[in-house]
C-alpha positions in Angstrom: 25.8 142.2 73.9 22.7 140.3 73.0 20.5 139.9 76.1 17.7 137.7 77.1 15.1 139.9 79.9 12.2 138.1 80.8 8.9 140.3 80.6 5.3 140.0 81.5 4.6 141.9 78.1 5.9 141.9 74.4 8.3 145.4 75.4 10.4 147.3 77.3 8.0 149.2 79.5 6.5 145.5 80.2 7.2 144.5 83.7 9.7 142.2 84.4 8.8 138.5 84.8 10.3 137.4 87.9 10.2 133.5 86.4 12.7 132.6 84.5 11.3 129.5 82.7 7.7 130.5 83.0 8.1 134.1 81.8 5.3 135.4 79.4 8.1 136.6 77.0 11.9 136.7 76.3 13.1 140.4 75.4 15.7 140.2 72.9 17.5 142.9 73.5 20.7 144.4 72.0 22.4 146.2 75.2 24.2 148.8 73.6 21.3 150.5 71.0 18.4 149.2 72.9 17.6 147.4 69.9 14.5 145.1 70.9 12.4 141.7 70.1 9.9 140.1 71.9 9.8 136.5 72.0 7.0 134.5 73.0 7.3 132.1 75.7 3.8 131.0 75.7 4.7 127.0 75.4 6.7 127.1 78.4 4.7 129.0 80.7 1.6 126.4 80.4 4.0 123.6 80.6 3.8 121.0 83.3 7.5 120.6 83.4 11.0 120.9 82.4 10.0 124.9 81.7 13.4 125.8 82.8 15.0 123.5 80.3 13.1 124.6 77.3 13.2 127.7 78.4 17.1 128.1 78.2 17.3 126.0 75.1 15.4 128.6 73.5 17.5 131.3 74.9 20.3 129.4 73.5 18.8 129.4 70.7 18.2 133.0 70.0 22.1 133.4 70.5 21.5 135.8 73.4 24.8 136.0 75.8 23.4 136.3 78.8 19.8 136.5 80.6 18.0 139.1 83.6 15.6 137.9 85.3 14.2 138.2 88.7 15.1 134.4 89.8 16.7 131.3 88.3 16.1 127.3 88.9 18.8 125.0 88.9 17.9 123.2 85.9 17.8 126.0 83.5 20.7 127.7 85.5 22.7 124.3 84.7 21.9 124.6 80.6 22.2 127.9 80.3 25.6 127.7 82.4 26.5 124.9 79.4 26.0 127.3 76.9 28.1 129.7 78.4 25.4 132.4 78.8 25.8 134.7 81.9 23.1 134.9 84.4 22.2 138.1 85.7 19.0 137.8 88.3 17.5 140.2 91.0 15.9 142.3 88.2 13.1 144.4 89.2 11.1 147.5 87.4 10.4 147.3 83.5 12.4 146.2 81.5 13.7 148.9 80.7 14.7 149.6 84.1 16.4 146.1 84.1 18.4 146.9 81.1 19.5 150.3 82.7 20.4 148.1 85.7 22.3 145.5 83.7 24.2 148.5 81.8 25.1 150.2 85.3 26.4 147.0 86.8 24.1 146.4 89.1 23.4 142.8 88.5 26.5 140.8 88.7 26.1 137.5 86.9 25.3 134.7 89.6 27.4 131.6 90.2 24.2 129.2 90.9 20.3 129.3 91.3 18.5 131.3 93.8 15.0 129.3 93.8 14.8 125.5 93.8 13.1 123.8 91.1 9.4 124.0 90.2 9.4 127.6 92.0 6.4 129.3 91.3 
């Protein structure tokens, strides 16, 4: 499964961002091999507003099938819901970590946000 961790850095011993719209990167990772590229994030992060959005359009994008993350907004929880990506948050650690926690089921994909919008 292609996967979408957010990261303060460009790999998988990068601490994971707890934003999900204003992360510093997008971990593309491939869960079974480990298999990893870093996407940068750098336009949303600076942005005013609608991060969140253009954040998940992006995701969609990169034909991940589901995100971790620390926390999710209710506007890119509603597009990424759309494009029928799973939502995994409460992500904490590396990356790394995160994707060992993903593979060991320890975050269950989330029926709604858990921050309200324009949560910094």
């Amino acid at each position: 499964m292609k996967l979408a961790i957010t990261a303060q850095g460009a790999d998988l011993d990068s601490p994971v961002d707890p934003r999900f719209g204003r992360a510093r990167y997008f971990l593309l990772v491939d869960s079974e091999t480990g298999d990893c590229t870093a996407q940068d994030n750098t336009q949303n992060f600076n942005a005013l507003q609608g991060a969140g959005i253009q954040a998940a359009q992006n995701i969609v994008g990169a034909g991940a099938e589901a995100v971790v993350t620390g926390h999710v907004g209710p506007k890119a929880f509603a597009t990424l819901q759309a494009a029928k990506i799973q939502i995994h948050t409460g992500a904490s650690g590396t990356a790394r970590e995160a994707l060992e926690q993903f593979r060991a089921g320890k975050l269950p994909a989330v029926g709604g946000p858990d921050v309200q919008a324009h949560w910094v």
